[in-house]
Structure formats: structure tokens, C-alpha cells
N, C-alpha and C positions, 0 to 999 in steps of 0.2 A: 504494500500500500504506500501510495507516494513515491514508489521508488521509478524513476526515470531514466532509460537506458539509451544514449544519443544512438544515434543511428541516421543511413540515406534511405529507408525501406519505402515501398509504397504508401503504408500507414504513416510513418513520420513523415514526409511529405504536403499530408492531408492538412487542411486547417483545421484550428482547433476546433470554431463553433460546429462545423460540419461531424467532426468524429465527436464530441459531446452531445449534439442530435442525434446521431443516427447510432449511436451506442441506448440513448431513452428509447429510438424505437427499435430495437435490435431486443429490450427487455421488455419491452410492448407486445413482441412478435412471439418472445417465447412465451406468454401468461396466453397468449391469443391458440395455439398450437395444445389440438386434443385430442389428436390423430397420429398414428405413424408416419407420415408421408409428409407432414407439415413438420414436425418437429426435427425429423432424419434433414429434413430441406436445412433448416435452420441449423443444422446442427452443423453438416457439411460448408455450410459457407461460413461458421465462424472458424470451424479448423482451417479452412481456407483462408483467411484474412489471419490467423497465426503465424502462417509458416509468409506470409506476405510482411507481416510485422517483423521480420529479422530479428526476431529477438531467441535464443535459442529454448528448446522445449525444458529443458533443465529449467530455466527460469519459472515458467508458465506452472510446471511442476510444483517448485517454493511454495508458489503462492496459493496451489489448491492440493497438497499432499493433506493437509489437518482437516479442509470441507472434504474430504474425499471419505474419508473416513465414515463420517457424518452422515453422507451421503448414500453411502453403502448400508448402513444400518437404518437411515429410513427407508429403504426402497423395500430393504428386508422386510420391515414392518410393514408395509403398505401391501405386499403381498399376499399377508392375512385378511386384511379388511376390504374387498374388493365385492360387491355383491353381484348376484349370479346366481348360474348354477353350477357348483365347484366341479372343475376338473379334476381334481385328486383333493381327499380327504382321512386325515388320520386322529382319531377319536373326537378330540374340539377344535381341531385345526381342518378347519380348508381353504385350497387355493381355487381362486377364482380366475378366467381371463379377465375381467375387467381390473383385476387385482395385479397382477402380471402386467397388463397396458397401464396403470395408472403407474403400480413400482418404476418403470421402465423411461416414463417420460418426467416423471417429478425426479428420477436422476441425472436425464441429458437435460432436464433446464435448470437444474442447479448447478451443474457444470459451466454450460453454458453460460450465464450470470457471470462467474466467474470468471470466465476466461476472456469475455467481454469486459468488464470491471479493468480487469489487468491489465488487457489490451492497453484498453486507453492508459492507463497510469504510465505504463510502460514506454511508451510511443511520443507521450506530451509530456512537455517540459511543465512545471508546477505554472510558472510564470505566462505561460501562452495559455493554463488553462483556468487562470484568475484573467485574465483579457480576455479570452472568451466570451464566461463568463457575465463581466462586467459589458458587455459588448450585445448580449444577449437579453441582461434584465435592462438594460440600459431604457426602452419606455418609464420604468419606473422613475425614472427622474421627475419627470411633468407629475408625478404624487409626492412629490419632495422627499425622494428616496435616495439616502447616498449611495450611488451604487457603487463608487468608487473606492467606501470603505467597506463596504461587504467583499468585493474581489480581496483587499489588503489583506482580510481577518482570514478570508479562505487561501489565499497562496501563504501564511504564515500558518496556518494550519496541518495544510499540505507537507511543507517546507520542514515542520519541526517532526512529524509521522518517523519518516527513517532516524531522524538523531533520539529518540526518544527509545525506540527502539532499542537501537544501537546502546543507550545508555543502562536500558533495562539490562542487556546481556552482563555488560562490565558490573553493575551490580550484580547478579545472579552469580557471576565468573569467582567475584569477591567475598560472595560468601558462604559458596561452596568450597574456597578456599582455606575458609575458618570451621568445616566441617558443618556446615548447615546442612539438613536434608529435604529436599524439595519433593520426593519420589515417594518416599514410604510413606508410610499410615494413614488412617483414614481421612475423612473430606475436613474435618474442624481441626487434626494437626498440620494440614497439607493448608490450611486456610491460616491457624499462625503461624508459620512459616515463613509465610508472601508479607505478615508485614513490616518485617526488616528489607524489603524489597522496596516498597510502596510507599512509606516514607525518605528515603535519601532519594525516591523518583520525585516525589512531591517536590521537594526543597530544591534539585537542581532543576525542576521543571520552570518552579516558581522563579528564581535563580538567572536562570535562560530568557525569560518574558523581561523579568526589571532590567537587564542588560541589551536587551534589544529595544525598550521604550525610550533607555537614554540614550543611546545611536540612536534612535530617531528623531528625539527632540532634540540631538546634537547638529543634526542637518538640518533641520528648521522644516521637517515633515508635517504635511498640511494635505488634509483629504481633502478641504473643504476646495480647494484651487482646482484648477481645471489642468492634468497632468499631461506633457506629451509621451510619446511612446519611441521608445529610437527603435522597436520592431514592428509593422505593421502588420495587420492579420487580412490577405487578400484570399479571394477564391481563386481555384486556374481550374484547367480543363480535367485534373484526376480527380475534383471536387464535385465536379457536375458529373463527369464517369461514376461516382462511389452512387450520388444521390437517386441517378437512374437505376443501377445495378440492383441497391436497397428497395427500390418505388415497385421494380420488377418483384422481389421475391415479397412485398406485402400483397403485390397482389394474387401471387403464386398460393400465399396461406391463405387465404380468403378464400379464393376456389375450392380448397380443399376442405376448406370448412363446409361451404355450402355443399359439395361435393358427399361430404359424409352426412352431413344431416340428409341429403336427399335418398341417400341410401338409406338409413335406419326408417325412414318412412317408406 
């Protein structure tokens, strides 16, 4: 989360506003997908737009090895609860297909989510995606909305994700050093444990904010001004390629929607 890995790939290429739309409909597409055909559609084009993101599968990996986990064990569940008439049945346990279809697709759009989420982190820099952004709510102004301190709070938000991170481990690092244990015993020893973690997070988090408010009051930072931009956020032609490509496969799931309902009728 937050983490940004430079690259020339097709996705980094893209502008921001474009790839932060068409990522909301990319998760539009999969709550919309209740079918095989629509989901597998979907699912294929966001592995497709991975291996386009140049970013290697290792990474991609990182970031959904813990959901994956997660993911497996709800689908598991979901296999029980599926109404019908069971395919196979063992004393109070039956498996349903509609239990089987539901496990199956509440695991590729959990994935998918994911991998989509990443994407973009991945691919955009924090700073092109608080321009964005601010670029995007920007109507809100004419409601006397500063949008320009809403972008600031989200790229320092962004911005501070991987150091916080980072600083959790060197804590963790520090007091498994000193024979702490993080692993064993139950959920209320495993829960005091965390809060020698969770306070020296607190204090350098806090720490990290007062030292970044006085660099900013040191440069004479002012949301209220009207700020220029030494990068500008233009469309080109692989922006208008992404938005048709996307416009194609919403209408691809739609067909198959109405497709399947006209079937069960």
C-alpha cells in the first residue's frame, strides 16, 4: 500500500485521473459480474493489465499473499451455504452448485480488488495521485471546498503508509531482539505483546507529523493560495485506447448479465 515502483510500462504511462476512474469502474465491474463468463472476462483483463504494469509478479504476490489466505477460507465457507439441490452430501454438510458458483466468484473478485488496488499504487506516483485527485473533486471548489488541502492530507497520507510500515518492522526487529514473543499464546497474550509495538509507533508517528508541520511552516506553506504545478496531468492517445478498451468490456458484462437472466427465464 502506497508503495510506488517507477517504471516506462503501458500503465505508468497512463494518467492519473484516467487509471483512478477506470480502477472505480474496474470494482464496479466486478460487484456487477454473477456469472462465469463475466467474471473469467474480468478477471482475464486485469491479469492482462499486470503483466502490462511491468511490475514483477513477486510484487503483486507481497501485496495479496495475507488476502489470499483469507480468501481461501471464505470461499471454503461459502461452499457450504449455497442453496439448491446438493450435489454431494455428508451427514449436515452439503455442497450445493450454486455454493460452488458463489465460492468461486467471491474468490476471483476478491483477488481481483486487489490486484486492481495495487495496480494503481504500484504504477502512480503518491504525488500524481493527490493531482489527480484534487483535479477530479476540483467542482467542489464553487461549494467553498478546499480541494487543495484535501489532495495535501491524502499525498501525506499516502506518503507516510510505506515509512510507517517500515518503522513498525524496526520496532518488531527491536524487540524480538530483547526476547519478546509475538507468535505464541493465545489472542489476549498475543494482544499485550503489540503494545510495546504500538506505543514507540505512536510517539515517532506523532514525532514525524510535528517535524513535517515545521518544514512546512518553514517554507511559508499556504493551501489557501492558488499553487502551480511544475508537472502537468495531460491525456494522449493510450488514455483514450484504455477508456474504449474498458467502455468495450462494461458492455461485454452487461450482455452477459442480461444474457443469463434471459436464460434462467
Amino acid at each position: 500500500m502506497g508503495q510506488y515502483i517507477p517504471g516506462k510500462s503501458f500503465l505508468h504511462k497512463l494518467d492519473a485521473r484516467v487509471k483512478i476512474i477506470l480502477s472505480i469502474v474496474y470494482m464496479l465491474l466486478l460487484f456487477m459480474s454473477w456469472n462465469y463468463l463475466s467474471i473469467i472476462s474480468v478477471t482475464l483483463s486485469v491479469v492482462l493489465l499486470t503483466l502490462l504494469s511491468g511490475v514483477s509478479v513477486k510484487e503483486y504476490f507481497r501485496s495479496t499473499k495475507v488476502v489470499i489466505v483469507f480468501t481461501l477460507f471464505s470461499a471454503l465457507l461459502n461452499i457450504f451455504y449455497g442453496e439448491g439441490e446438493p450435489i454431494f452430501t455428508l451427514g449436515f454438510v452439503s455442497i450445493t452448485e450454486n455454493g460452488i458458483k458463489s465460492s468461486i466468484i467471491v474468490a476471483l473478485r476478491i483477488v481481483d480488488l486487489i490486484l486492481v488496488s495495487s495496480m494503481l499504487m504500484f504504477t502512480t506516483s503518491p504525488n500524481d495521485i493527490s493531482f489527480a485527485i484534487e483535479k477530479l473533486i476540483s467542482p467542489l471548489r464553487y461549494f467553498h471546498v478546499n480541494t487543495q488541502e484535501i489532495a495535501m492530507m491524502m499525498t501525506i497520507a499516502l506518503r507516510f503508509i510505506p515509512t510507517l510500515l517500515e518503522e513498525t518492522n524496526k520496532i518488531i526487529n527491536a524487540q524480538k531482539s530483547r526476547g519478546a514473543d509475538f507468535e505464541n499464546g493465545n489472542i489476549v497474550k498475543r494482544a499485550k505483546a503489540m503494545l510495546p509495538i504500538l506505543m514507540p509507533l505512536f510517539v515517532s508517528s506523532f514525532r514525524r507529523a510535528y517535524q513535517l508541520a515545521m518544514a512546512m511552516d518553514c517554507r511559508c506553506y499556504d493551501s489557501s493560495k492558488n499553487r502551480t504545478r511544475m508537472k502537468t496531468l495531460k491525456m494522449g492517445s493510450k488514455d483514450v485506447l484504455s477508456i474504449i478498451m474498458v467502455s468495450v468490456l462494461v458492455v461485454w458484462v452487461v450482455v452477459c448479465n442480461i444474457w443469463q437472466k434471459s436464460m434462467m427465464i
